[in-house]
N, C-alpha and C positions, 0 to 999 in steps of 0.2 A: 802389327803392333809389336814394339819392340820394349821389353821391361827390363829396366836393370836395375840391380842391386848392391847395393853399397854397403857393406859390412865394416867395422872396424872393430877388432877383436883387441883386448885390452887384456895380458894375459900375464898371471900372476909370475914371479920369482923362483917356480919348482921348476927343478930340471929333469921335470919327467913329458912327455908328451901325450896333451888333451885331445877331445876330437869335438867336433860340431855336426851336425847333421841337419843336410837342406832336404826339402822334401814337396816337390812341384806335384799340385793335382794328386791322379792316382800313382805316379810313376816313383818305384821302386827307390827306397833312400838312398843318399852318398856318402859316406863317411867321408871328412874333410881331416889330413890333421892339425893341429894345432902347431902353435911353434915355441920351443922352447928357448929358453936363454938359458948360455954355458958358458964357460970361458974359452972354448973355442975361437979360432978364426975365420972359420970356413965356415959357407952357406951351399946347401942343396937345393935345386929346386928338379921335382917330378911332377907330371901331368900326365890326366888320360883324359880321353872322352865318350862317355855313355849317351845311348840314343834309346830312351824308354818311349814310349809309346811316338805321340807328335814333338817330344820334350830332348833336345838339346840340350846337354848339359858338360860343364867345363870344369875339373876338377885340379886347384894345383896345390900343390905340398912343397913349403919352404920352411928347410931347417935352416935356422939362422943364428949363430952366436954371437952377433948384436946384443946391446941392450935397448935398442930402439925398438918403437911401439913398431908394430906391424899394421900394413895399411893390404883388406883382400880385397878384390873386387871381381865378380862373379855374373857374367852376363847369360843369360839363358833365353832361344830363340824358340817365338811359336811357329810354328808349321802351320800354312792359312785351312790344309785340310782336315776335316776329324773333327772340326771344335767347330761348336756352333758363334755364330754373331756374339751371343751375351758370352760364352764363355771367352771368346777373344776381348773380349772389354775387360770382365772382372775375374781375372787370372790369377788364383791365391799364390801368395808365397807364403811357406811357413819355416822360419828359422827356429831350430831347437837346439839348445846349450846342452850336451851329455851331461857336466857337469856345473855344482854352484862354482861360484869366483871367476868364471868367465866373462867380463864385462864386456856386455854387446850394445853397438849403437847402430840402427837400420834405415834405412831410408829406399823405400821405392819410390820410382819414376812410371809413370807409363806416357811414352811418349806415342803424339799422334801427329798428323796432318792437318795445321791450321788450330792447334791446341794454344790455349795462352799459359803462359811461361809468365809465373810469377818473378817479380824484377829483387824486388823487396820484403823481402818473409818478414813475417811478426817476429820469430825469435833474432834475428837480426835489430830489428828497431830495441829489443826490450836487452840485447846484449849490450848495445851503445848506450843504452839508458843505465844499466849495473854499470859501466864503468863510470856513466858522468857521476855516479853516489859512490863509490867509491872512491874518487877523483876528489868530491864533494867532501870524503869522512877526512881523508885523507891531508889536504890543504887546508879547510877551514875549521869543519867541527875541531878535530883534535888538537890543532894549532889556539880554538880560542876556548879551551875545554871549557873551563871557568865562566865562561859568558853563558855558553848553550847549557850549563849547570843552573845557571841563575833563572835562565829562560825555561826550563823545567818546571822551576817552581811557581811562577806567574806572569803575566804580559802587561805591559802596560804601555802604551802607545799613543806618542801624542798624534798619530793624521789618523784619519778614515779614509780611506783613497776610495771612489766609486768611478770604475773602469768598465768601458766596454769588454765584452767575451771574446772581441776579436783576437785571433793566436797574434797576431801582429804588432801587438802592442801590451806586452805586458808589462805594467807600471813597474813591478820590483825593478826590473833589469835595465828598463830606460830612465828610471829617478834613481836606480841605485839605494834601495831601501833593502835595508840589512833584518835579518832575524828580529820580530819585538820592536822592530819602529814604526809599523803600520798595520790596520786591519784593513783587511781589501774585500770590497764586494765587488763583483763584476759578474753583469749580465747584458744582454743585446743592446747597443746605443747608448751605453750608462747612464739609460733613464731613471729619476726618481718622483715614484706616484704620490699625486696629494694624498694628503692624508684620510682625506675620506674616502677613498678609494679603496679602502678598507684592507686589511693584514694579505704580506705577501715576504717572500725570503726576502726580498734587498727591504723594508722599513723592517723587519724583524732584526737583521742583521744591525742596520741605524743603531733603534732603540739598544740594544745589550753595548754598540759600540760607544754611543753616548752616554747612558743612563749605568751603566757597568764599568764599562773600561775609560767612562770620563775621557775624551782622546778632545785634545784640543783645536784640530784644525780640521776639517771636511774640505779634503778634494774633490770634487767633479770633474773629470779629465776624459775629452772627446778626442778625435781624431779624423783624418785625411780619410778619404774612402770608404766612406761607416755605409757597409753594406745595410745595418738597420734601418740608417736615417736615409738610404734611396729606397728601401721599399716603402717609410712612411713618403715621400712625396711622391711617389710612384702609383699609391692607395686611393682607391677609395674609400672617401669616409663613411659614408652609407651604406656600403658596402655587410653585409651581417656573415660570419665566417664563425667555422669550428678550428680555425686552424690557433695553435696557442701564440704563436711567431705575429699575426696579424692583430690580434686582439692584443697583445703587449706594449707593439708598438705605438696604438690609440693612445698610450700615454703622452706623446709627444706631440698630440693635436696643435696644441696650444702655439707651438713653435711652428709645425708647420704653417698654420694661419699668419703668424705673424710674420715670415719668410714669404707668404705668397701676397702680402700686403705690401711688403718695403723693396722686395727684389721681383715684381714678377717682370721687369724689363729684360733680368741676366737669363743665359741660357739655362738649360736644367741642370748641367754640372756644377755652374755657379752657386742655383741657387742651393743646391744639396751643401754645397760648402757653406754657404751662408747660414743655413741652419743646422748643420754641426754643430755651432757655436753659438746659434740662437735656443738651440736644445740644452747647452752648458747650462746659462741663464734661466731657463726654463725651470730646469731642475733642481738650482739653488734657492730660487723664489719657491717650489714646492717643499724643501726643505723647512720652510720656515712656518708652512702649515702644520704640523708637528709641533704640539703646543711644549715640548720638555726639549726641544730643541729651540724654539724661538728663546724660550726662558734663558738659555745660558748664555747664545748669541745677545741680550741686550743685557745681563749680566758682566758681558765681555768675558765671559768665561770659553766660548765659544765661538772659531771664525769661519767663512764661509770662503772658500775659494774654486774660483778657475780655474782649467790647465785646457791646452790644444795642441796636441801632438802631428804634426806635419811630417811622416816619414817616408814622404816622396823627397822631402826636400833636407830631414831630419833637423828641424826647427821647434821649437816649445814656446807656448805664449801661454803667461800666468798671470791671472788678477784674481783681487779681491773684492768679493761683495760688500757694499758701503752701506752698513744697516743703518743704519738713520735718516741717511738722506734717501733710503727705499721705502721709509717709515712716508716722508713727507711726498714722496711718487705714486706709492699705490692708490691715490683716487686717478691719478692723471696717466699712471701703467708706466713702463720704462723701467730702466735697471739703473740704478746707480753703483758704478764699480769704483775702484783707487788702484794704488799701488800698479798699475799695470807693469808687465816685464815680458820682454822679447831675449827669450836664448837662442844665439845662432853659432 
């Protein structure tokens, strides 16, 4: 096993020189020193190497009159003798700062044979993500300061957008909806349960968007490859489960039935696509069950709409539910839509 050690010593402004000290197992410390900056132009470098017990060790000393950081790196070999199995696994290193204002960053490795090599670290994802917010303060907050001022003090939004949780589709980014112009609920299939189905985040979320934030238009927006809606057709329905993922999706019964009524000729990709969009439908007619949502909807204070996001092919289809002539349907079932719109 081979460990190595990554030091990068971050070393103040005095032109005097600090030291550090590594200290492996039981084996006898090393004084390292430090490197100072001066206004010199010349750089030394000395080295030695100590053999404490099984412990290899590499000691190097560079005066430098730079003002650049210094970069150490310090590898240290085990001897397969003397050390048992566990202590060749979990080999301590201990780095110790002589003194404070030494700014130390560490990082060990222990590499093996057929070990996995992470590709992609967390603090890497979570680096790219501070820059995209500051990228973010930077272009937009501060540019529209006065807007995101106003949006501090309250929200008011005329759409509800109810979106699938797939990462693939996030409404803001594909409709282009800015700060304060929508409330989004988004969960698996962007189903929504009747009402008597009794209280759950996405009708909690409704109620305060309706009933609070008064938002004039309700989107339902489905999409191409809705992993929720093939495991509802996938399901069985008799089927009884603890799992939360199966029992959510039973909200979508309704459509599946009626997808395995009108398509069961199409293959099973078909029909999955067929009731994407048969789930749309589904879910607006459940909205309606919601007696302080019907109210506004025949008020016309309140519309109901479609959306189908296609980004295999990156295509939008949007209609409106046609409440009154849904009025005159529900003995006979079917959906009455209008306004349809195809964006390609």
């Amino acid at each position: 096993m081979k460990v190595v050690l990554r030091s990068v010593l971050l070393l103040p402004k005095q032109p005097f020189l600090r030291s550090a000290t590594v200290s492996v197992l039981g084996s006898s410390p090393v004084c390292k020193p430090e490197f100072p900056r001066s206004a010199a132009s010349t750089s030394t470098v000395s080295g030695s190497k100590v053999k404490v017990s099984e412990i290899e060790q590499t000691q190097l000393g560079f005066l430098n009159s730079s003002k650049t950081d210094i970069f150490l790196r310090l590898q240290t070999s085990v001897q397969p003798s003397g050390l048992s199995p566990r202590d060749k696994i979990n080999l301590p290193l201990r780095l110790k700062a002589s003194r404070d204002g030494v700014g130390l960053v560490q990082e060990t490795i222990q590499t093996k044979e057929n070990t996995p090599m992470s590709i992609n670290k967390p603090d890497d994802s979570f680096r790219e993500m501070r820059n995209r917010f500051l990228r973010f303060k930077k272009e937009k907050y501060l540019v529209n300061l006065e807007c995101y001022k106003e949006l501090a003090q309250a929200q008011a939004p005329k759409f509800l957008v109810i979106s699938c949780a797939d990462s693939r589709v996030c409404p803001s980014y594909i409709l282009g909806f800015q700060p304060g112009e929508a409330f989004i609920i988004r969960n698996v299939a962007n189903f929504v349960p009747p009402f008597e189905n009794g209280p759950c985040e996405t009708n909690a979320a409704l109620e305060f968007s309706v009933n609070d934030l008064q938002v004039e238009n309700i989107l339902v927006t489905g999409h191409s490859c809705c992993g929720g809606i093939r495991a509802l057709m996938s399901m069985d329905d008799e089927e009884k489960s603890s799992s939360f993922i199966k029992n959510w999706i039973k909200v979508g019964k309704a459509a599946k039935s009626t997808t395995k009524a009108t398509a069961s000729n199409l293959s099973f990709d078909q029909q999955c696509k067929h009731c994407e969009k048969e789930s749309i439908n589904n879910s607006l007619m459940n909205l309606l069950t919601y007696p302080w949502v019907k109210e506004r909807v025949a008020k016309g204070l309140l519309s109901l709409h479609g959306g189908y996001y296609d980004f295999v092919d990156c295509t939008y289809e949007k209609w409106t539910l046609d409440y009154l002539k849904n009025i005159q349907k529900q003995e006979t079932g079917g959906y009455a839509i209008k306004n349809r719109e195809f964006w390609s």
